[in-house]
C-alpha positions in Angstrom: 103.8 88.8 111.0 106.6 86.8 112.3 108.6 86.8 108.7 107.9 90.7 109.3 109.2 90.5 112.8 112.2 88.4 111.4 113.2 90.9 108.9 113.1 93.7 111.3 115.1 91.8 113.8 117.4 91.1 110.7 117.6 95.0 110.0 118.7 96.2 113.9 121.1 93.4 114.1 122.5 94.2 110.8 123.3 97.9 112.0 124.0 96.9 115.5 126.9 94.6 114.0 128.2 96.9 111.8 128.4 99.6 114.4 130.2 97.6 117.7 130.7 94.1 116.6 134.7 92.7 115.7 135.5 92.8 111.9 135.5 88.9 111.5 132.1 88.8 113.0 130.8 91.3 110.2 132.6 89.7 107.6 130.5 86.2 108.6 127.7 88.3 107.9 128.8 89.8 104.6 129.8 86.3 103.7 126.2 84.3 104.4 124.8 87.9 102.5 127.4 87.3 99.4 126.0 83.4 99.5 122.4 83.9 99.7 122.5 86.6 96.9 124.7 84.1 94.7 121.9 81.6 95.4 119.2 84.2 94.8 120.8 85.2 91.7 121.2 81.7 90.3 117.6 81.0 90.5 115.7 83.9 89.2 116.4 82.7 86.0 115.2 79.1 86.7 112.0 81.0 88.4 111.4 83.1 85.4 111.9 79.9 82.9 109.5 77.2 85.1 106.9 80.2 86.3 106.3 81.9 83.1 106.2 79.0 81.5 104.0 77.1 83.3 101.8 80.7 83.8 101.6 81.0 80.1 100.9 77.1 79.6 97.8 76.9 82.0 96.3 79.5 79.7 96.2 77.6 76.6 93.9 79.6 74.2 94.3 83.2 76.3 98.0 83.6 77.0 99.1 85.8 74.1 96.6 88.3 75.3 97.5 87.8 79.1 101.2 88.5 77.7 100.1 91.3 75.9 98.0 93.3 78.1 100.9 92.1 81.5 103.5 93.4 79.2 101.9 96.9 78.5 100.5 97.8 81.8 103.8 96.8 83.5 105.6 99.2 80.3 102.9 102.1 81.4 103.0 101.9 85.1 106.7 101.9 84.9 106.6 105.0 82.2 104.1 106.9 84.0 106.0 106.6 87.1 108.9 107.9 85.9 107.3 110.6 84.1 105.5 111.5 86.9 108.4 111.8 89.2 110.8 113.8 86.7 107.8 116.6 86.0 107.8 116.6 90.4 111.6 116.1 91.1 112.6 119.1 88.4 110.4 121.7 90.2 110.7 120.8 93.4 114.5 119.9 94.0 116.3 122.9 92.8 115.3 125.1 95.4 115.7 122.8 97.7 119.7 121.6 96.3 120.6 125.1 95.1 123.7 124.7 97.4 124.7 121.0 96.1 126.4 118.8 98.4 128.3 115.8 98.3 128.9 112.2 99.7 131.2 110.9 102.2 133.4 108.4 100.5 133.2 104.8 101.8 134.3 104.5 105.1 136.0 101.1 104.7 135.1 97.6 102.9 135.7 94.1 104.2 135.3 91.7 101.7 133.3 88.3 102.4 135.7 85.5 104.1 134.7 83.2 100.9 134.1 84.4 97.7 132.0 81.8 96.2 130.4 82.1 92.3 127.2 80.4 91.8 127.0 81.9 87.8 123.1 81.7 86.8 122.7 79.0 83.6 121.3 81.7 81.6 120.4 85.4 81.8 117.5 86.9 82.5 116.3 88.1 78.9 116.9 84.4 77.7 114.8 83.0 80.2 111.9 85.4 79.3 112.7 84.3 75.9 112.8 80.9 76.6 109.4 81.3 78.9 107.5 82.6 75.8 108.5 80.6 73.3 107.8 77.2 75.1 104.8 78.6 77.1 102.9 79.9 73.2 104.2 76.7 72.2 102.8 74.4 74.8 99.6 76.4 74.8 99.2 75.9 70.8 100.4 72.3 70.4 98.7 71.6 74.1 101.9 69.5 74.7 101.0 67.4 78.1 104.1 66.1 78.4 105.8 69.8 78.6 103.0 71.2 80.7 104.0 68.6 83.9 107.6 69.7 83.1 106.8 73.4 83.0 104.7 72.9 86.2 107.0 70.1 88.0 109.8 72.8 87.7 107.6 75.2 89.5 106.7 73.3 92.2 110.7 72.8 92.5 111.8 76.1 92.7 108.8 77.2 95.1 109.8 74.5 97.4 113.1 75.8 97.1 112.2 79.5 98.0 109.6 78.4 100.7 112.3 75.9 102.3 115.6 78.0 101.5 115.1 81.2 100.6 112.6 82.5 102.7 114.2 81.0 106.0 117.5 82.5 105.2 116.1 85.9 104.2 116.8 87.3 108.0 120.4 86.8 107.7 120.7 87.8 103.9 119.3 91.3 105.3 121.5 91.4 108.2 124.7 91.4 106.1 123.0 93.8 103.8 122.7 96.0 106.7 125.8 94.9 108.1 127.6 95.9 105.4 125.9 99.3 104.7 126.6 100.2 108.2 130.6 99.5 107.7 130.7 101.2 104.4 129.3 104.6 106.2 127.7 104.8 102.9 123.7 105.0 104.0 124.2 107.2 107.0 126.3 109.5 104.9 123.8 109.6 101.7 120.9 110.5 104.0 122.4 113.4 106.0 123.4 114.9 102.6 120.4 114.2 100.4 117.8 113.3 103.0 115.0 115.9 101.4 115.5 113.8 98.2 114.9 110.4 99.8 111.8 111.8 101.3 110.8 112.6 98.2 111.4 109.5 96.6 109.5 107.3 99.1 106.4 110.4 99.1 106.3 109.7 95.1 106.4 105.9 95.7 103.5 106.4 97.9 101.7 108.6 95.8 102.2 106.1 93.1 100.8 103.2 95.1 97.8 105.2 96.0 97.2 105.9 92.1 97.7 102.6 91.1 95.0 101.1 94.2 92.8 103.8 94.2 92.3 102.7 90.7 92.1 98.6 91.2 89.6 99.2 94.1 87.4 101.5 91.4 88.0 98.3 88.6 87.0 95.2 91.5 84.5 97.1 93.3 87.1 96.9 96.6 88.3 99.1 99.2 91.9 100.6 97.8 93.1 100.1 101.5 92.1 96.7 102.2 93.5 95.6 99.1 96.7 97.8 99.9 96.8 96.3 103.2 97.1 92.8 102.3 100.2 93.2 100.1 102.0 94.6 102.8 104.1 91.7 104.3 105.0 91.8 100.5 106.0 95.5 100.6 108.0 94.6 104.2 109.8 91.9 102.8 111.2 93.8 99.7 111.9 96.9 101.7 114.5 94.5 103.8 115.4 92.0 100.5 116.0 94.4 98.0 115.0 92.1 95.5 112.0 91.3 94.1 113.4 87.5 93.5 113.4 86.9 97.3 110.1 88.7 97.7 108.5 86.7 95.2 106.8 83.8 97.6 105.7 86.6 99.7 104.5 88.6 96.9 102.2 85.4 95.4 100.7 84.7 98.9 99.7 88.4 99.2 98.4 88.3 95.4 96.4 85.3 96.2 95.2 87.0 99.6 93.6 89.8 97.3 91.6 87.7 95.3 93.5 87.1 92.4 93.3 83.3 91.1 95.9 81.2 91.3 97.0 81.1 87.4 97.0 84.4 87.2 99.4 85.1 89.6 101.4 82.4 89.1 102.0 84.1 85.6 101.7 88.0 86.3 103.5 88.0 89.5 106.8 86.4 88.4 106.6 88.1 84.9 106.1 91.9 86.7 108.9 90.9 89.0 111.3 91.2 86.3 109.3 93.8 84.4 107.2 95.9 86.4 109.8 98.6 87.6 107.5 102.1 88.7 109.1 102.3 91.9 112.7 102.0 90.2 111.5 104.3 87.4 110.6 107.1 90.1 113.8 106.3 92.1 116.2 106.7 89.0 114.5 109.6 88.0 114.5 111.8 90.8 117.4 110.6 91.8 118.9 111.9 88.3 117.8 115.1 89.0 119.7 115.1 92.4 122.5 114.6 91.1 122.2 116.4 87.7 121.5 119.7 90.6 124.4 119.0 93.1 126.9 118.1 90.2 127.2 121.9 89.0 124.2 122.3 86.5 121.8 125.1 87.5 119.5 124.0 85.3 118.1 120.0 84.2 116.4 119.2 81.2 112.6 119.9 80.5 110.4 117.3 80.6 109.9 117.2 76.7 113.8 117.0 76.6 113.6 114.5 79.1 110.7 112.3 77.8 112.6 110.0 75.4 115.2 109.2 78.2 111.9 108.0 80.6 110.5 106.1 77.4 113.6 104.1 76.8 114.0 103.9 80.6 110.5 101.9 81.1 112.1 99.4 77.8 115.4 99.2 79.8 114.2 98.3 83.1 112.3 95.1 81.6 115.9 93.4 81.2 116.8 95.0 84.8 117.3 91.8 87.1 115.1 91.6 90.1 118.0 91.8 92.2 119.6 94.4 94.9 120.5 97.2 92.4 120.0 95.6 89.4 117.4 98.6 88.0 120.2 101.4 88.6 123.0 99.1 87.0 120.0 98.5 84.2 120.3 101.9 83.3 123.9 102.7 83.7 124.2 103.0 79.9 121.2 105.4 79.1 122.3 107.8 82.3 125.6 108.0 80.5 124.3 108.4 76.4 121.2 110.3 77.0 121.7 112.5 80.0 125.1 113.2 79.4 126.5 111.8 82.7 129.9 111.2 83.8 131.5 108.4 85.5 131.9 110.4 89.0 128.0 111.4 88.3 127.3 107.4 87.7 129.1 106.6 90.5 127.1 109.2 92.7 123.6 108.1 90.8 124.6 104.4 92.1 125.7 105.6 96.0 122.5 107.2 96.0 120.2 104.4 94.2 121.4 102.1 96.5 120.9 104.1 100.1 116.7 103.8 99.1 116.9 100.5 96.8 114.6 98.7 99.0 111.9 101.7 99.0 111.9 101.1 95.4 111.7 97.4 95.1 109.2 97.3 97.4 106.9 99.6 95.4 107.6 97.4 92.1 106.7 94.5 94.1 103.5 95.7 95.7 102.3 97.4 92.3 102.7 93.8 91.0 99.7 92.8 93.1 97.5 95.9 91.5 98.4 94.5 88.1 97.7 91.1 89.1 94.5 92.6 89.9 94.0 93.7 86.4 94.4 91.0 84.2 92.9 88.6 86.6 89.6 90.9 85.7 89.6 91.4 82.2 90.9 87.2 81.8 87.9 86.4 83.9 85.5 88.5 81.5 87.6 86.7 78.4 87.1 83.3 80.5 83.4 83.7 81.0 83.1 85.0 77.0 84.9 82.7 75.6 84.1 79.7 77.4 87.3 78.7 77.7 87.1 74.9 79.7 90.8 74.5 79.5 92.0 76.3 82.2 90.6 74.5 85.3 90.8 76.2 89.0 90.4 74.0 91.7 87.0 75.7 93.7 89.2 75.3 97.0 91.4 77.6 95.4 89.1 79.5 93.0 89.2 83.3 94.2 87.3 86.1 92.2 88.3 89.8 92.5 
């Protein structure tokens, strides 16, 4: 509650500055938001790389099929999303746009007072790659010596979330805010297109419900209790905007619902980076939008539209989990498969951004429903198998 509390605070004083305070005072702001997100940016590789890694190794004779079955329900939640929002966005936004509209330009932009590069040592695909290999590897040669690297790193980078990035997460959302408020950009997107961010965040909801009505049917759980406790997770990525600043939030939240702690010390992390329904449904609708006010009377049919959401839900799992990285993730397929121009990128982006944090924070909280998941069927797989390898301390030791 008081990391909610923060955040919040961190939101009004974002705006509040952007609106009344002196430029240089702003631009402090936008500078401690360009440094955090440089620091943010640096590490999601190393999170991916020790997490995974370690996720997969603590699973020594299961992890392929944890991969597996992770990987697939993140590709159709993400899918299905999208899907789901084209068939509603394509019936019920052209009534509602039939007179288009368009967006303010930026206002103005101050640029941070230091422009500081903190270049990530790989990207994000590699260290997925890397996590795989080395994770299937130290689970089939049962390497010790790797394991306590895989799982020293981990305890690294959480202490480096829990003791850095957490704490500075108020401020990283204050510039974010800051800056939005300078720009004129979010206050200008919402008058115009304010129907279709309803929209969006009603689909996201919709989408949650699904996905928890569901878990609580698999676990025997009420949807809303379980719902409820991932939303300081849902909170913190609605401020963040990235589910790499989320992630220690997202964990405890994880934990909180039962899941055990290998489990989500592989799912979580992995979905951050590949679980993408709420961008799906964001990017979608938000296509439409501007496929309506751009001059076409008319957007594609769903079967038309079906191969551009398939390789959409492939796309987003190389989409960084990190303020816009799911629109900029799908930049190239907007533009080869729906045809759109750069002014009608530029307004898919403007737009994209205004709700990113509605998005993230579905991705994020549908993390903890797939947590959920394979923490079920591994436990049934545990039990069969008898697989002694994978030890849970009993103070930790939660069951769904």
């Amino acid at each position: 509650m008081k990391l909610i509390l923060k955040l919040i605070a961190g939101i009004l004083a974002g705006i509040v500055f952007g609106l009344f305070a002196p430029d240089v005072l702003v631009q402090i702001l936008i500078t401690m938001k360009a440094l955090i997100s440089q620091l943010i940016g640096f590490t999601i590789p190393l999170l991916i790389l020790f997490f995974v890694t370690s996720g997969i190794a603590n699973l020594p004779k299961n992890s392929g099929k944890l991969l597996g079955r992770t990987v697939g329900l993140s590709y159709l939640s993400t899918m299905g999303a999208g899907a789901m929002a084209y068939l509603v966005a394509s019936h019920v936004l052209p009534p509602l746009l039939h007179d288009g509209g368009e967006i303010s330009n930026v206002a103005r932009v101050l640029p941070p007072l230091v422009d500081l590069k903190i270049p990530p040592i790989m990207d994000v695909m590699s260290a997925l790659t890397v996590a795989f290999v080395f994770g299937l590897g130290i689970s089939a040669t049962n390497s010790v010596h790797l394991r306590k690297i895989s799982d020293e790193g981990r305890n690294i980078i959480e202490l480096f979330l829990a003791k850095i990035i957490v704490p500075s997460l108020p401020f990283y959302i204050s510039g974010v805010f800051a800056d939005m408020t300078v720009k004129g950009t979010v206050f200008a997107t919402l008058q115009t297109f304010t129907l279709v961010l309803v929209l969006i965040v009603i689909l996201h909801w919709l989408w949650l419900s699904l996905q928890f009505i569901s878990t609580g049917a698999l676990v025997g759980r009420s949807p809303l209790g379980l719902l409820k406790t991932m939303m300081p997770a849902y909170v913190t990525a609605l401020g963040t905007m990235s589910s790499a600043a989320s992630l220690p939030v997202t964990l405890r939240q994880t934990l909180d619902n039962g899941v055990r702690k290998p489990i989500a010390n592989f799912v979580v992390p992995l979905c951050a980076n590949i679980h993408m329904s709420g961008s799906a449904i964001s990017i979608t609708t938000v296509c439409v939008a501007v496929l309506l006010v751009s001059g076409n009377a008319t957007v594609p049919n769903f079967i038309d539209a079906l191969p551009f959401i398939a390789m959409l839900g492939v796309t987003m799992v190389a989409a960084p989990g990190a303020p816009g990285g799911a629109v900029m993730a799908a930049v190239g397929l907007l533009g080869s498969m729906m045809g759109f121009t750069e002014a009608m990128i530029g307004l898919q982006i403007a737009l994209h951004l205004a709700q990113d944090g509605f998005g993230t924070a579905c991705n994020i909280t549908g993390d903890g429903a797939l947590a959920m998941w394979v923490d079920k069927y591994a436990g049934d797989e545990v039990q069969n198998d008898d697989l002694d390898d994978i030890t849970i301390d009993d103070t930790e030791k939660q069951t769904a």
